[in-house]
C-alpha positions in Angstrom: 0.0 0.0 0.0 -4.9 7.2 2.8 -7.4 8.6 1.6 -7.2 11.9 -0.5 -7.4 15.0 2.0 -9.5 17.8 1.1 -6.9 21.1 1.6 -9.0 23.9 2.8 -7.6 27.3 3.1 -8.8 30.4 4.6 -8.0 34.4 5.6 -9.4 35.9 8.3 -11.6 39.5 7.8 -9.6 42.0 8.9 -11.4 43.9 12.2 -9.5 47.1 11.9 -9.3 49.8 8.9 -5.6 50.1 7.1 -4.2 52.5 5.6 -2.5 52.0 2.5 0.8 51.4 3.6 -0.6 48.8 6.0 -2.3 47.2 3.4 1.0 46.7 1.5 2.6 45.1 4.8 -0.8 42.9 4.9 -0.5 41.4 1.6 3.0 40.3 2.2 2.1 39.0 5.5 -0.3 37.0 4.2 1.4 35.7 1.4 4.1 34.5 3.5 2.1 32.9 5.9 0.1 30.7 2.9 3.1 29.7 1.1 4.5 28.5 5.1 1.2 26.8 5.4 0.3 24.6 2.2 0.5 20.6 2.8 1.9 17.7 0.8 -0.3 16.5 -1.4 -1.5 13.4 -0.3 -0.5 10.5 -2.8 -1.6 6.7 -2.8 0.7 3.8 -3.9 -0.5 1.9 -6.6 0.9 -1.4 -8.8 1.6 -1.8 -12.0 1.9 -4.6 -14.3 5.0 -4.7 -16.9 6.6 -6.7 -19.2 8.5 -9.8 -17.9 12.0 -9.0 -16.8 11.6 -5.1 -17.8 10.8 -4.1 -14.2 13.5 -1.8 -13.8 14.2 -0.2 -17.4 10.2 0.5 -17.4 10.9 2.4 -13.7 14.2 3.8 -14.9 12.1 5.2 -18.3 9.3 6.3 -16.2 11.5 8.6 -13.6 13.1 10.2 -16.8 9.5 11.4 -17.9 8.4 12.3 -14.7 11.3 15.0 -14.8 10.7 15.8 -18.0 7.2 16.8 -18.3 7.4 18.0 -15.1 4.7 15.6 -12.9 6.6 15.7 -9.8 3.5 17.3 -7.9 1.9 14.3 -9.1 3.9 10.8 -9.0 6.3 10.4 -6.7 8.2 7.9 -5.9 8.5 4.8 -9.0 9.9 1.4 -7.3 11.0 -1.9 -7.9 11.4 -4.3 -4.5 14.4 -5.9 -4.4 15.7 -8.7 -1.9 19.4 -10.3 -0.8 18.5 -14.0 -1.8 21.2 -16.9 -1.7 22.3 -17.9 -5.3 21.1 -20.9 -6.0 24.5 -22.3 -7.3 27.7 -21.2 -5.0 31.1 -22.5 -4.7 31.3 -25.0 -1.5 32.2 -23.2 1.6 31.1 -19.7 -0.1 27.7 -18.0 0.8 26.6 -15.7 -2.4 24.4 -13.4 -2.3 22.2 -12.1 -5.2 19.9 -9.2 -5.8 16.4 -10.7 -6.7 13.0 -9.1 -7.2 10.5 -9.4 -5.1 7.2 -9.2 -7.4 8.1 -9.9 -11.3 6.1 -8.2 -12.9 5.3 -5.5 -11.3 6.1 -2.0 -10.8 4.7 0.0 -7.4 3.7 3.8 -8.2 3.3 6.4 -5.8 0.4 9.2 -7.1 -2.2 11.6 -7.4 -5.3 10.1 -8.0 -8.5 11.9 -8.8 -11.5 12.2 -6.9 -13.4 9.7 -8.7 -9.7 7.0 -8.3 -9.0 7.4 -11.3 -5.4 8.7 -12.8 -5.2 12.6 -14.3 -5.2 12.0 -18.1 -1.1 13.9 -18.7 0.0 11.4 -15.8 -1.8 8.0 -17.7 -0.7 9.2 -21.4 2.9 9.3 -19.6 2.9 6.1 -18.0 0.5 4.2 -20.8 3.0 5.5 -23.6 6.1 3.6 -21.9 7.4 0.8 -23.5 6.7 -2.5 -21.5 3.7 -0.7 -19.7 0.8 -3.4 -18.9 -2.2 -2.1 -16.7 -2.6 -0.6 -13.3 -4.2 -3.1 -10.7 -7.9 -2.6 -10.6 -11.6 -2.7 -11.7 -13.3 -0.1 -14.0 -9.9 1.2 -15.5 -9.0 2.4 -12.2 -6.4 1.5 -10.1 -6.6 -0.2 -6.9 -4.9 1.7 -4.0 -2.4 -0.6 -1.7 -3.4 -0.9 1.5 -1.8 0.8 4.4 -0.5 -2.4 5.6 0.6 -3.8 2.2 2.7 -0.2 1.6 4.3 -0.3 5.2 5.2 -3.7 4.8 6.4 -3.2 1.0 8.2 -0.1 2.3 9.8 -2.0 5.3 11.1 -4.5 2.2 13.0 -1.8 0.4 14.7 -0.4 3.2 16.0 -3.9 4.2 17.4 -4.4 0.9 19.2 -1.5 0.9 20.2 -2.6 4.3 21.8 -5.6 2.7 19.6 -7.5 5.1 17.6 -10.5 3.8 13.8 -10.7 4.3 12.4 -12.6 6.5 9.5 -15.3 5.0 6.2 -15.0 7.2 4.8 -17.7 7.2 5.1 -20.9 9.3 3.9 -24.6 9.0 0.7 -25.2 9.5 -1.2 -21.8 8.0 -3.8 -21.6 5.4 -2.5 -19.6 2.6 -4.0 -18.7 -1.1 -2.4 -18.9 -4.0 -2.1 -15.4 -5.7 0.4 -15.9 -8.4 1.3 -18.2 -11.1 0.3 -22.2 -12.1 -1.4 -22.6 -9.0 -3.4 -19.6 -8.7 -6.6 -19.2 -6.3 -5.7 -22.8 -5.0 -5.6 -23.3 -1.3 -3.7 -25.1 0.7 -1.5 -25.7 4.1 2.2 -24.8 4.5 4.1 -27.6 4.8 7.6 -26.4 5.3 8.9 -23.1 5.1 12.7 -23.0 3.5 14.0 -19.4 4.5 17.5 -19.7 2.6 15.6 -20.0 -0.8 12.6 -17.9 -0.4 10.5 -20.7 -0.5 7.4 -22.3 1.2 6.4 -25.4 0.3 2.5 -25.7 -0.1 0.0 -29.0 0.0 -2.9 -27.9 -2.2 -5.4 -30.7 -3.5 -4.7 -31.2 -7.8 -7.3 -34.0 -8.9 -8.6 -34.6 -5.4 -5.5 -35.3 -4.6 -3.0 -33.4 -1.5 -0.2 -32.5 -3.4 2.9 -30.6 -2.2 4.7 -27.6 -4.5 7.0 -25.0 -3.8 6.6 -21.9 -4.4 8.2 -18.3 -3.7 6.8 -16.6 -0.8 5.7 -13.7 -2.7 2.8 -15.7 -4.8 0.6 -17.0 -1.7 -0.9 -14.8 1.1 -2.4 -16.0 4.6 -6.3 -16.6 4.3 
């Protein structure tokens, strides 16, 4: 993953009559004190879907025109979670470490969204026009906001990869997860065995009436 804030601004009647030099030293005053006073525009992170491995040249691409047609007031920040993940082949005795993303597929979008959720035309031509550029996630050709939850927790990610720390897999055996990515998606099943060095969790989910066991990263299931 906040809801828009509505920004209202007022100045108080004056009670006393000015003169016209005291009217100059108003205006300034008051000036001052509204350009001192005005918020940060409240902005909601939303994901979208890209082109297989083009994750970061579609982000990279997208902060370039964010500069250049000036829609800094209205997307913020454009990123790409990554994670400190074992490599799967290493020489014996030798622990290496590899940068991995966290959600193929998927680039995460802080922005403006308008009153209705939908995204301010200049800002959607910008990011529609980009090459590798999928959909937002959402219904009606609207995005779906993340979560508060989901956006401290995706947040919390970043800043442990730059950390160089590795993150930690949250889930342990025994709880009922969903499926929420790839072959097996919308199955349900039980964790059988959760493997923290690979990312993994290893799932029983009924195929054919059947319990079956697969592994699968921990990014593509969610508790239910």
């Amino acid at each position: 993953m906040e809801d828009s804030k509505n920004i209202e601004s007022g100045v108080p009647e004056a009670t006393q009559p000015q003169t016209a030099g005291q009217d100059d030293v108003a205006a300034e005053d008051i000036t001052a004190d509204e350009s001192a006073v005005v918020a940060p525009v409240n902005m909601r992170w939303c994901v979208l879907r890209v082109a297989s491995n083009k994750e970061e040249q579609v982000r990279d691409a997208l902060e370039r025109k964010v500069k250049i047609e000036g829609l800094e007031p209205v997307i913020g920040r454009i990123l790409v979670p990554m994670e400190k993940r074992p490599a799967p082949r290493g020489k014996a005795g030798k622990k290496k470490v590899v940068n991995r993303k966290m959600y193929p597929g998927y680039v995460f979008i802080e922005m403006v969204l308008e009153e209705d959720g939908s995204i301010e035309e200049h800002s959607w031509f910008t990011i529609k026009e980009t090459t590798g550029v999928g959909d937002f996630i959402g219904s009606g050709g609207k995005p779906s906001p993340m979560s508060p939850a989901d956006v401290d927790k995706m947040l919390m990610q970043v800043e442990k990869a730059k950390e160089g720390t590795s993150v930690t897999v949250e889930f342990e055996k025994g709880d009922m997860v969903k499926v929420k990515e790839g072959a097996f998606e919308n199955f349900e099943g039980i964790v059988d065995e959760v493997l923290p060095e690979k990312g993994l969790v290893r799932v029983v989910v009924t195929i054919f009436g059947r319990a079956t066991p697969v592994e699968l990263e921990y990014w593509q299931v969610e508790k239910t």
